[in-house]
C-alpha positions in Angstrom: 0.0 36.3 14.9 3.2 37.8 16.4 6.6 37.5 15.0 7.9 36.0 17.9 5.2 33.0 17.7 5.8 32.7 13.8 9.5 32.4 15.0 9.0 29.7 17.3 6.5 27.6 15.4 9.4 27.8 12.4 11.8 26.6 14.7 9.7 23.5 16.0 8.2 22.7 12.3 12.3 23.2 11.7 13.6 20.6 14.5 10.8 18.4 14.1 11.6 18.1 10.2 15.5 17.4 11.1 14.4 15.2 13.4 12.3 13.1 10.7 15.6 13.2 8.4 17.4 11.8 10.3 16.1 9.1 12.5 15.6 6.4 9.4 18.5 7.6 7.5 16.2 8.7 4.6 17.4 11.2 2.6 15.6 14.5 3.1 14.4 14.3 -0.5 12.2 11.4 0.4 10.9 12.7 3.4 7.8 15.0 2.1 4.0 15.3 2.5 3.1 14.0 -0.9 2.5 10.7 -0.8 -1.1 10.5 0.9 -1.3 7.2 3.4 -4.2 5.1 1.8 -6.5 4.6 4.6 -9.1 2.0 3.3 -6.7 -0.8 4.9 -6.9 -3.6 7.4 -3.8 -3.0 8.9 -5.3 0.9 9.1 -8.3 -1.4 11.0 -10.6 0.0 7.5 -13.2 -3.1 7.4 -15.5 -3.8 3.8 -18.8 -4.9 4.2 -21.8 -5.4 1.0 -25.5 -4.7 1.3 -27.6 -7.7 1.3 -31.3 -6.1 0.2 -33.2 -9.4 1.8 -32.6 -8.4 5.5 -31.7 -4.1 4.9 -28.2 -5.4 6.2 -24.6 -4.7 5.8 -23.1 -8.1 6.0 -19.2 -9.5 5.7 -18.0 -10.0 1.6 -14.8 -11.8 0.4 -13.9 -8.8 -1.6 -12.6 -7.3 2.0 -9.5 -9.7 1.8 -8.3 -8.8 -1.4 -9.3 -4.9 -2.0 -8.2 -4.3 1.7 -4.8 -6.1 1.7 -1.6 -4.7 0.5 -1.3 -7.1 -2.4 -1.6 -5.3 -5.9 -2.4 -8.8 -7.5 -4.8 -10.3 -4.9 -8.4 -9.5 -6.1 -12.0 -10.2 -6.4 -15.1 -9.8 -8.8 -16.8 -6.6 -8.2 -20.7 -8.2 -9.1 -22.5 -6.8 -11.5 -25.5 -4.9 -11.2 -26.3 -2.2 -9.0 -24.4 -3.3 -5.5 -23.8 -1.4 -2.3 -20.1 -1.6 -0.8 -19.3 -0.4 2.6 -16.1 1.0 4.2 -15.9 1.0 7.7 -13.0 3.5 9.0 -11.7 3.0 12.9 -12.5 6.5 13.2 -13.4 9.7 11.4 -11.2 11.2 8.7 -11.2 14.1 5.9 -11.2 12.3 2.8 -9.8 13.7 -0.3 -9.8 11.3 -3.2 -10.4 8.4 -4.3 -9.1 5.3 -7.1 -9.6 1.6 -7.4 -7.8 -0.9 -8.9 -8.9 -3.3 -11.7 -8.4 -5.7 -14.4 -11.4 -4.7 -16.6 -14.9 -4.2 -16.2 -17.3 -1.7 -17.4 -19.9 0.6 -15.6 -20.6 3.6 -13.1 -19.5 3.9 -9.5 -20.7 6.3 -7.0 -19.0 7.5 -3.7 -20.9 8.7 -0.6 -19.9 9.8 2.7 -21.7 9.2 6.3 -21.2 9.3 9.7 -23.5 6.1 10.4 -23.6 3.0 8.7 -27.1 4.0 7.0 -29.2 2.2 4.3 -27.6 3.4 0.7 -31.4 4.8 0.6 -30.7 6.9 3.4 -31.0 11.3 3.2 -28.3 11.1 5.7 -25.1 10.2 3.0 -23.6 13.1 1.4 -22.9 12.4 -2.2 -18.8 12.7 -3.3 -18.9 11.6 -7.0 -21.8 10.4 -8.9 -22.3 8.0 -12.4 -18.2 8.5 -12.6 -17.3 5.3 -15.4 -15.1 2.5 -14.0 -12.2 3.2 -16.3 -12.0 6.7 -15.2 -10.9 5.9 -11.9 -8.7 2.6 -12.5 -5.6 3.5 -11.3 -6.4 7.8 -11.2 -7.7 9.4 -9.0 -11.2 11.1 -9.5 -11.9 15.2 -9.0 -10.8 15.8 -5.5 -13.4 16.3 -2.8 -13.5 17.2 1.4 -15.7 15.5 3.9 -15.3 14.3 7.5 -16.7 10.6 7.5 -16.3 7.2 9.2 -18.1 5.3 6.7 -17.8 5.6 2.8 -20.3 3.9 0.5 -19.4 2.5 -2.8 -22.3 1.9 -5.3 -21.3 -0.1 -7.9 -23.9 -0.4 -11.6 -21.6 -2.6 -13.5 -22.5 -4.2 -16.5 -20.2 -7.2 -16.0 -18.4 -8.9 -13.0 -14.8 -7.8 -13.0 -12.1 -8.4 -10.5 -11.3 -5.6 -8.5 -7.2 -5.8 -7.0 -7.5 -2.5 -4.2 -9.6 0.2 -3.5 -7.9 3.5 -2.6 -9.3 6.3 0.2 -6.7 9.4 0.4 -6.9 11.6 3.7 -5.3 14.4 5.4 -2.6 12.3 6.0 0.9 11.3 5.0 2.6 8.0 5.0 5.4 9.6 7.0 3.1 9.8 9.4 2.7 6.1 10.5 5.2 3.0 11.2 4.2 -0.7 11.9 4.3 -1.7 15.4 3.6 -4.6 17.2 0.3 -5.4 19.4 0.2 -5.4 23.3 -1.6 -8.3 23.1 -2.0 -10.4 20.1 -5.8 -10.7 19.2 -7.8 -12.5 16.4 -8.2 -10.3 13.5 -11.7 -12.2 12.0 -13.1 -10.9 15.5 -12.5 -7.1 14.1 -12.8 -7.7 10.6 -15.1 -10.7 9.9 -14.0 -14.0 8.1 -12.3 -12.5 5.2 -8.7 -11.5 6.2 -5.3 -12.1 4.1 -2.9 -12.6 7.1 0.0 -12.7 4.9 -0.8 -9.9 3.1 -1.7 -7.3 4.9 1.4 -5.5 5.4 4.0 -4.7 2.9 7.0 -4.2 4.4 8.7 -2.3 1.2 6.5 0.7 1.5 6.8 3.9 2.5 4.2 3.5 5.7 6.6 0.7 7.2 9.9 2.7 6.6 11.4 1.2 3.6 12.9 3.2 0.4 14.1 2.7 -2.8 17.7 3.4 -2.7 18.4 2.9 -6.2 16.6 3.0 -9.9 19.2 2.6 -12.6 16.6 4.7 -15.5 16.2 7.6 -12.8 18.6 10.2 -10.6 16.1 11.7 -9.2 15.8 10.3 -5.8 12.7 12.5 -5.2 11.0 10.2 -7.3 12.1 6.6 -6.7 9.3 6.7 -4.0 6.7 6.3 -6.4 7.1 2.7 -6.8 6.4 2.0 -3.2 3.9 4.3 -2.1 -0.1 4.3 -1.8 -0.8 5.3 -5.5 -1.0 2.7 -8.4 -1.3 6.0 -11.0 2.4 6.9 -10.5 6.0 5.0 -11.5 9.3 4.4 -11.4 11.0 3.1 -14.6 14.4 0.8 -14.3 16.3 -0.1 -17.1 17.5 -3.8 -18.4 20.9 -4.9 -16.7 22.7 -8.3 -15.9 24.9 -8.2 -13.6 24.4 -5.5 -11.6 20.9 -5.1 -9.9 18.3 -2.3 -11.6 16.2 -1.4 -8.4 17.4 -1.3 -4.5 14.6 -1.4 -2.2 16.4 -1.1 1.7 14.1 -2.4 4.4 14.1 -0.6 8.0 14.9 -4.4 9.1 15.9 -7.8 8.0 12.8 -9.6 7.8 11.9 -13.0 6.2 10.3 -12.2 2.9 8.1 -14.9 1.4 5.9 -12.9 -1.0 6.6 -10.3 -3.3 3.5 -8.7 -5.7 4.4 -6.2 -8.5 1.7 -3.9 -10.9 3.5 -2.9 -14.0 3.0 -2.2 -17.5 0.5 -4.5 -19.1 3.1 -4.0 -22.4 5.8 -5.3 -20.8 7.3 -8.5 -21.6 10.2 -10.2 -19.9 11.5 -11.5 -16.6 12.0 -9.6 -13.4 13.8 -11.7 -10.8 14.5 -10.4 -7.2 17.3 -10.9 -5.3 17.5 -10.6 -1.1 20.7 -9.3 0.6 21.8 -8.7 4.3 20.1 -11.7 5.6 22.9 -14.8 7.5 24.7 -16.7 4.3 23.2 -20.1 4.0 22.0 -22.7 1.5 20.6 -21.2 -1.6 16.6 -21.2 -1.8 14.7 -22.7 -4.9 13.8 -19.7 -7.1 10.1 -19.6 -7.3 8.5 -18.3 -10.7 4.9 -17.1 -11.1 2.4 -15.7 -13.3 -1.0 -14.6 -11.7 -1.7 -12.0 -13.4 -4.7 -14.0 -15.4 -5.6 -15.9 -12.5 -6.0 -13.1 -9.6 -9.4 -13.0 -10.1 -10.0 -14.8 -6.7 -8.1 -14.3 -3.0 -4.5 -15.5 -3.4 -2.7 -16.1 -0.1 0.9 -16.5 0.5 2.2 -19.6 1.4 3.3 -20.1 4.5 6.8 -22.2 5.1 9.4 -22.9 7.5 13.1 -22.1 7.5 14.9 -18.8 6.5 17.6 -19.5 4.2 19.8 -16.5 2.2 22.1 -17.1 -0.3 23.3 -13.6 -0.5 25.9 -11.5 1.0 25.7 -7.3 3.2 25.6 -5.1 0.6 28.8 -3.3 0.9 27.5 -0.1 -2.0 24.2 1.0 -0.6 22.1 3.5 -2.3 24.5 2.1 -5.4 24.4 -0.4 -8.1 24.3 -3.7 -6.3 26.5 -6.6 -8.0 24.3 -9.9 -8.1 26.8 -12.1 -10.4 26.5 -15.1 -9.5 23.6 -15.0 -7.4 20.8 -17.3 -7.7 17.2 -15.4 -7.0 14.7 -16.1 -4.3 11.9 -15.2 -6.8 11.2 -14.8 -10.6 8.4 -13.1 -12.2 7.7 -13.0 -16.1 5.7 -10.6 -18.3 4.0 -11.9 -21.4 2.5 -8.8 -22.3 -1.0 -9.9 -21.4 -1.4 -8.3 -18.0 0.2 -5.7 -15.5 0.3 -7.9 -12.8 2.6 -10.4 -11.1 3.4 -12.5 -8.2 5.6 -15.0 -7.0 5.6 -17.2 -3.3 8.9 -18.8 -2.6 10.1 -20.1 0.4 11.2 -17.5 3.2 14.3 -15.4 2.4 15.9 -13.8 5.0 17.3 -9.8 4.3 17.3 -6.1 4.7 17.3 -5.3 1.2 15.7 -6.1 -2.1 17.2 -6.3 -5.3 15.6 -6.5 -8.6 17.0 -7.4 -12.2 14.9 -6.9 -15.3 15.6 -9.0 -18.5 13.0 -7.7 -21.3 12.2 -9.5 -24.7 13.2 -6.8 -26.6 16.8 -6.0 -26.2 17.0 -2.4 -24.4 12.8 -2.1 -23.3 12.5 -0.3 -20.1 9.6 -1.2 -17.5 7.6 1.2 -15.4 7.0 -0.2 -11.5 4.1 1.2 -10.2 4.0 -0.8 -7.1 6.4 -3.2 -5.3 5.0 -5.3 -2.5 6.6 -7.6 -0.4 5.8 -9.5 2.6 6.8 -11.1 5.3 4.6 -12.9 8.6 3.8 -9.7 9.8 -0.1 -10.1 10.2 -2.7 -8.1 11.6 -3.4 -10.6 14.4 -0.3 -9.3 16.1 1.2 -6.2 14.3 -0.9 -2.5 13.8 0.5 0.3 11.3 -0.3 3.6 13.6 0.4 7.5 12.8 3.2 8.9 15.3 2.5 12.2 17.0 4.2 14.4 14.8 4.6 18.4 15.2 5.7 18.4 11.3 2.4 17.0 10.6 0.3 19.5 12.2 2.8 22.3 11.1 3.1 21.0 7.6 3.8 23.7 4.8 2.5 23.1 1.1 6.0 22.7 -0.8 4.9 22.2 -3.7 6.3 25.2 -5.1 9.5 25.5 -6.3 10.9 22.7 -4.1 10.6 20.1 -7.1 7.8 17.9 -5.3 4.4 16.6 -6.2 1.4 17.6 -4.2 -2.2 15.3 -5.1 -4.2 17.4 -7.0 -7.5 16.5 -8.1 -6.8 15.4 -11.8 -3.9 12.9 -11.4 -0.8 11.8 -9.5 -0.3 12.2 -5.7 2.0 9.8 -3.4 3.1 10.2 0.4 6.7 9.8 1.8 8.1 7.8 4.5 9.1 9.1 7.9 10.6 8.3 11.2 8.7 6.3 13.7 8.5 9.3 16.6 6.5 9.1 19.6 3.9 6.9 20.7 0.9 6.3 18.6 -2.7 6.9 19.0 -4.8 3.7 20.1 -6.9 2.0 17.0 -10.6 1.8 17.8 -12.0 -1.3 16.4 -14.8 -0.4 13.4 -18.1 -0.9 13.4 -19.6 -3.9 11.7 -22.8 -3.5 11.3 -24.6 -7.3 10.7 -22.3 -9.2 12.8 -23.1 -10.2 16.8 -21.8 -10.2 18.9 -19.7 -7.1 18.4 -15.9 -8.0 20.0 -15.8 -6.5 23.2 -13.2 -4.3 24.3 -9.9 -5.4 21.6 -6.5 -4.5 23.7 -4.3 -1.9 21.0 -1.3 -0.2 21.9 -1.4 2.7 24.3 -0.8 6.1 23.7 
């Protein structure tokens, strides 16, 4: 290639990188290639269907609300035995990796790749990982792998039923690649997906995908790192330190939105209480603080609750990307660690705010705790919102930073997260998947033009 096109391609990946910086306000340290977007999603329009051997059919399962929300403590038994799980992608992608999410469990899982929805008999699925034990890919991701496919297939030999919280399919590409946007038309999301849809759940509105940060994490400076609580990968964390009056996490929103839900995945060792605090919504009667432990009882689909009236007790922060003062304040929501599981969730009534505030109170005067994920939602459902990848010359022009610039890329043995971008450009229509086992097929679904 000439130096003249070498020049100009620098200078577009250049302006097109500036142009990410600076369109969300993100610091530039947060805006990187590294956090992978997970793509086996609803709101991605990913679908989960099971085998049933009686009619050589692919047929709708409940586990496709809870493993394909955005909910780290929504989940559902994985059955035991020798089962055959289907992921139907929108479209084609390269897949890389691969994790899941679970309580317990014991037993193999294999991963195949296809470009039809075949039989799990079938010569036409190309093998990924084979006999790999559950615990080896709970919450890590496996040896990395490359294959163009619009259906993955999940064979499960367990020797006991154990709930399962997510699964995890890592592509090509990166969470700054995508925003949340809303429908042209609003449409019924069991038409696309089947019966089993968490319509509260389905987007979280912290992460990285839908343009939120973390703007503060009182155990860490490095801001190159707070993104790790909020991206696609449960194997990676932030840690925050105890505090009282000041709050130990600040999670900014790209909007004020009406929080009702918030799910965290932790360290099962932890023991304490966590409460979260909403700021920058319109001063007005305090809300009863809601307190909940799931973590023993996720085993089934947990929806949020959905309520009327948006009331804040909490002033604009005036410090952003600061410590927050929360003297005095009352929280929206309290969750509390016993040591006996890694997850938590609380529903509360909605909370109106732009940013998200968290306090942690341990047992044990000075314990620290580890946030691998922070979830929080909103009634932002897939019936009338999509998450779509912008057009992005950055994306196609993207350089592998990894060294020397401080930054994580996935590798095959371990951590690997994706960053946050600006919503530029128009996005590519979703195509509806295929679900095989279900007729009619919904005709002709109306998503956002190019």
């Amino acid at each position: 290639m000439k130096l003249d096109h070498l020049v100009v391609i620098g200078l577009l990946a250049t302006a097109a990188a500036s142009q990410a910086a600076n369109s969300e306000n993100v610091p530039q340290e947060q805006l990187s290639h590294n956090y992978p977007k997970n793509l086996a999603r609803q709101h991605l329009g990913a679908n989960l269907l099971v085998f049933n051997p009686a009619n050589q059919a692919y047929v709708p399962t409940e586990a496709a609300a809870a493993w394909l929300d955005d909910d780290v403590a929504t989940g559902w038994p994985a059955m035991a035995g020798k089962q055959h799980y289907l992921v139907a992608l929108p479209q084609p992608e390269l897949i890389h990796n691969f994790c899941l999410s679970t309580r317990s469990g014991a037993g193999t899982v294999s991963i195949y790749a296809g470009d039809e929805p075949a039989t799990p008999t079938s010569k036409s699925w190309t093998a990924l990982a084979k006999d790999v034990p559950v615990e080896s890919l709970n919450q890590k991701l496996g040896k990395s792998f490359g294959r163009f496919a619009k259906y993955v297939l999940i064979e499960t030999n367990l020797t006991e039923a154990a709930p399962w919280y997510s699964l995890y399919l890592y592509g090509e590409k990166s969470a700054s690649t995508y925003h949340v946007q809303k429908r042209v038309q609003p449409v019924d999301a069991r038409t696309i997906f089947g019966p089993y849809v968490n319509p509260q759940t389905a987007f979280s509105l912290s992460s990285l995908y839908a343009h939120g940060r973390v703007a503060y994490a009182n155990a860490s400076d490095t801001a190159t790192a707070w993104s790790r609580m909020i991206d696609d990968n449960p194997n990676t964390a932030v840690t925050i330190a105890p505090s009282t009056k000041e709050g130990g996490l600040v999670i900014r929103y790209d909007n004020a939105y009406a929080i009702q839900r918030i799910s965290v995945l932790t360290d099962a060792a932890a023991k304490g209480r966590l409460d979260f605090f909403l700021l920058g919504g319109a001063a007005s009667t305090a809300p009863q603080s809601a307190e909940t432990v799931d973590g023993t009882k996720s085993d089934f689909i947990k929806v949020s609750n959905a309520a009327t009236g948006v009331p804040s007790n909490v002033p604009v922060a005036t410090a952003p990307d600061q410590p927050v003062s929360i003297a005095n304040m009352t929280p929206v929501a309290t969750i509390s660690f016993d040591g006996s599981t890694s997850r938590g969730s609380a529903d509360f009534t909605p909370a109106s705010g732009s940013i998200l505030v968290a306090r942690w109170t341990p047992e044990t005067e000075g314990q620290r705790l580890a946030l691998n994920e922070v979830n929080s939602f909103s009634d932002v459902s897939p019936s009338n919102y999509e998450a779509a990848a912008a057009d992005s010359i950055a994306e196609d022009l993207q350089v592998d930073n990894s060294k020397g610039s401080g930054k994580e890329m996935l590798n095959p043995v371990g951590e690997g997260k994706e960053t946050l971008p600006p919503a530029v450009g128009e996005s590519l229509p979703l195509k509806t998947p295929f679900i095989p086992g279900l007729a009619p097929f919904p005709p002709n679904i109306p998503f956002s033009p190019r």
